[in-house]
C-alpha positions in Angstrom: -27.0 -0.7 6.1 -25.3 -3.9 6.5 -21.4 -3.6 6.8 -18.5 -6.4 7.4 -15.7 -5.5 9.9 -13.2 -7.5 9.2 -11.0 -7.2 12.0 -14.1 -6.7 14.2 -12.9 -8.5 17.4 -10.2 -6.4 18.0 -8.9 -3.0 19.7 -10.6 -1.0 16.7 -13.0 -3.1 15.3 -15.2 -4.2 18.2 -15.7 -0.7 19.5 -16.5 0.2 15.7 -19.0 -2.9 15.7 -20.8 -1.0 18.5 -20.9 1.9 17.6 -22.4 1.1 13.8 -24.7 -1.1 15.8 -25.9 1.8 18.3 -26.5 3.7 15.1 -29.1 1.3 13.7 -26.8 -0.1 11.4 -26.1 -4.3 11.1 -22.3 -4.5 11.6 -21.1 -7.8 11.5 -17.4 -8.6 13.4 -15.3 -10.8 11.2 -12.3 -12.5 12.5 -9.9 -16.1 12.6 -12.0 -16.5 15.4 -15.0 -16.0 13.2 -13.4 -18.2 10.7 -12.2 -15.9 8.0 -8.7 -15.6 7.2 -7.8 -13.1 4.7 -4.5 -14.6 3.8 -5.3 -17.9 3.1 -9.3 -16.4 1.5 -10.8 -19.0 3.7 -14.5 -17.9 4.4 -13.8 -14.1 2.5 -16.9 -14.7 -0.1 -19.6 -15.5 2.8 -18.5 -12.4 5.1 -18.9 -10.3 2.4 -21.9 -11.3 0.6 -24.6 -9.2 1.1 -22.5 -6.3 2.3 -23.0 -2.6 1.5 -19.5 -2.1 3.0 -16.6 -3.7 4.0 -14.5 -2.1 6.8 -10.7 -3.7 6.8 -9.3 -3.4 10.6 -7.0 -6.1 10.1 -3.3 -6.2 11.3 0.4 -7.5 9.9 1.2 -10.3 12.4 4.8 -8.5 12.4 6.3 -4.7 11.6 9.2 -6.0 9.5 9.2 -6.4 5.5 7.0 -9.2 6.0 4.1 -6.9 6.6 4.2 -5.9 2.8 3.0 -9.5 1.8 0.7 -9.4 4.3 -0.7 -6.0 2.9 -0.4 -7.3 -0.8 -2.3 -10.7 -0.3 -5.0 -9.3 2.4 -5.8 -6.3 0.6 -6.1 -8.8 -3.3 -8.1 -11.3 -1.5 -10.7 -8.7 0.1 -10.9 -6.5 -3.2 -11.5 -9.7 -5.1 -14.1 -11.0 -2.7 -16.3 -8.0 -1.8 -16.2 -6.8 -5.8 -17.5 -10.5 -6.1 -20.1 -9.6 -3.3 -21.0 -6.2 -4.9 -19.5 -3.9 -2.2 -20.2 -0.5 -2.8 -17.8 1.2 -0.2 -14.6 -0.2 1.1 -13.1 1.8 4.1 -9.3 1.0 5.7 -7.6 2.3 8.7 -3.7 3.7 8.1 -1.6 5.9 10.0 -1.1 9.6 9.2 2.3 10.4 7.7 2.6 7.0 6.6 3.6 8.3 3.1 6.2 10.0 4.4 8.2 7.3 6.1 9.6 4.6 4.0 12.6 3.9 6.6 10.3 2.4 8.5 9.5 -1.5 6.7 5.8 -1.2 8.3 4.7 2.1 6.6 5.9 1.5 3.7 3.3 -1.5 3.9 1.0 0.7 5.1 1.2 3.0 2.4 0.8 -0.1 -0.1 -2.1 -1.0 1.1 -3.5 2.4 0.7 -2.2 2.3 -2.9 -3.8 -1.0 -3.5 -7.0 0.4 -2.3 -7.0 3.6 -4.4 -6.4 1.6 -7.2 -8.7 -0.8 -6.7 -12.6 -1.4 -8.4 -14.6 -0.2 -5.2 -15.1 3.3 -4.1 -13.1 3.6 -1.1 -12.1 5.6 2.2 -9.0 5.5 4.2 -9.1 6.7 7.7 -5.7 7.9 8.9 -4.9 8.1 12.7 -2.0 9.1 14.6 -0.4 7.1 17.3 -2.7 5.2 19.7 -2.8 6.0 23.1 -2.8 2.4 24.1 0.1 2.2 22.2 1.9 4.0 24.7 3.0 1.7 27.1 4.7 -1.0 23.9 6.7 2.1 23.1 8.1 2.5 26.6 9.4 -0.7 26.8 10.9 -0.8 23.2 14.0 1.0 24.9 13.4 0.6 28.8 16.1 -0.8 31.3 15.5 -1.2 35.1 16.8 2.4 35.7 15.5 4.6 32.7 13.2 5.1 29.4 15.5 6.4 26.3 13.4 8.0 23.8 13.7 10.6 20.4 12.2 14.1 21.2 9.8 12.9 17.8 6.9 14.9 17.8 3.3 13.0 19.0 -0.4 13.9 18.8 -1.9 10.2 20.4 -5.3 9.6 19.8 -7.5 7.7 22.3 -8.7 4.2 20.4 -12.8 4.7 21.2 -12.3 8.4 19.1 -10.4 6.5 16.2 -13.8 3.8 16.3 -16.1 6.7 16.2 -14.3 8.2 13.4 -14.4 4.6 11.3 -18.1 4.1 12.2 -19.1 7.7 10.8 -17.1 7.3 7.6 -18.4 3.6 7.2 -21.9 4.6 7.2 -21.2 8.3 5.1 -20.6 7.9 1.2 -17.2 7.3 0.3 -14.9 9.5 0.2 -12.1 8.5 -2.3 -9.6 9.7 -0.5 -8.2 10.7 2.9 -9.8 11.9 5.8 -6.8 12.8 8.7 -8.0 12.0 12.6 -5.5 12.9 15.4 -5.6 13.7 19.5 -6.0 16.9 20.2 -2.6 17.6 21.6 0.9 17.3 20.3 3.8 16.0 22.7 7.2 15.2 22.3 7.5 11.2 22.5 10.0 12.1 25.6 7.6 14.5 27.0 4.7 12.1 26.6 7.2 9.5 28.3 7.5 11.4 31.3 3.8 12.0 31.9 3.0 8.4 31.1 5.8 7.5 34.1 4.7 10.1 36.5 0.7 9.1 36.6 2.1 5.5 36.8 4.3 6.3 40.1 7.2 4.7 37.8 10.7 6.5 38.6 13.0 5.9 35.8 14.3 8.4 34.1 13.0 9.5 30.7 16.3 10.1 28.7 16.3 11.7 25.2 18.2 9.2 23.2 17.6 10.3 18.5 19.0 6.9 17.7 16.1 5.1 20.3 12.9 3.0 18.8 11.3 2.6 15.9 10.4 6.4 15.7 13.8 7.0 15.6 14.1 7.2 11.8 11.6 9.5 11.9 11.9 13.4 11.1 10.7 16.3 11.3 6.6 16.4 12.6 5.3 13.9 10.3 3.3 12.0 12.6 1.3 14.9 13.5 -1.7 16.9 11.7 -2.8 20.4 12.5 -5.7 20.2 9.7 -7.0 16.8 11.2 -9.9 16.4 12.5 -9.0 16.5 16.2 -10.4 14.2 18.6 -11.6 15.1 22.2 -10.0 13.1 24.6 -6.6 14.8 25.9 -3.8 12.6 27.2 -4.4 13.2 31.0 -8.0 12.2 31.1 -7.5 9.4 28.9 -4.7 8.3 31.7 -6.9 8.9 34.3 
């Protein structure tokens, strides 16, 4: 099966380029680097041509209200170019709870692009992931002084990356789904909790203070960016730190 990966140099995408790869599939890494740019269309048609799938890993630049144009003109240039190309399955990757979010200016760009997708010509599958584990460190220093680490008590259930590319690789190469299939880490943390283990197996002394107004997952409720009916991934927090 021959499938495009846009976004396939990245975090993501170059482990899911192995992985299809390993599995005797022809995965092809597309990129600015590559010389596609989704925004501008430059090089789309060729990437996609041929292609029994298209894989979107691509990122908004920013997380402000810019990311909805990004969203809006990525996601209309791919759909244009791989119906052009005869895609038969396009998968993206979103977050889980995005939906439930709109506070926040990048989920509610998130959940456009899904929306785009689902209404789209192709068949289609969106993987949704909770919070990265390589994430974690960005988040620390979101609200970190010299002397402490404020963060909400928001729930968290962080997902190592290499478990979200295994998860992509197996629903690019399945039939599509045309709808949602939920991935998460296996265990759920408070973001303050998760600080203080992060700090601990990094020798770092602050103190973790819990701060509701701090970060972007401030605005966040309730347990939305967790799953219990995911599929859960193996790799616990500990032994991905280690």
């Amino acid at each position: 099966m021959k499938i495009a990966v846009i976004g396939g140099t990245g975090l993501i995408g170059s482990q899911v380029v192995k992985n299809l790869n390993a599995a005797g599939h022809e995965a092809v890494p597309h990129s600015k680097s590559t010389g596609v740019d989704i925004i501008s269309g430059q090089g789309l048609d060729q990437a996609v041509a041929g292609a029994d799938v298209v894989v979107n890993l691509t990122n908004s630049p920013t997380f402000d209200e810019a990311s909805l144009a990004f969203f809006q003109t990525s996601m209309d240039n791919l759909l244009t170019a791989a119906q052009k190309g005869g895609v038969g399955h396009f998968v993206i990757l979103s977050i889980v709870g995005v939906d439930q979010v709109p506070e926040l200016d990048y989920y509610r760009a998130k959940a456009l692009q899904e929306k785009i997708l689902a209404a789209g010509p192709i068949p289609y599958s969106i993987v949704r992931a909770t919070q990265f584990m390589e994430f974690m460190d960005a988040v620390l220093s979101w609200t970190a002084d010299a002397d402490a680490v404020r963060l909400p008590a928001t729930p968290i259930q962080p997902i190592a990356s290499q478990d979200v590319a295994a998860a992509v690789a197996e629903v690019a190469a399945g039939g599509p789904l045309n709808g949602i299939r939920n991935i998460a880490g296996p265990e759920v943390f408070t973001l303050d909790e998760l600080g203080r283990i992060t700090l601990s197996r990094k020798g770092d002394n602050r103190t973790v203070v819990i701060d509701p107004t701090a970060g972007m997952f401030a605005v966040v409720k309730g347990d939305v960016l967790t799953d219990k009916n995911a599929h859960l991934a193996p790799t616990r927090y500990t032994d991905w730190l280690s």
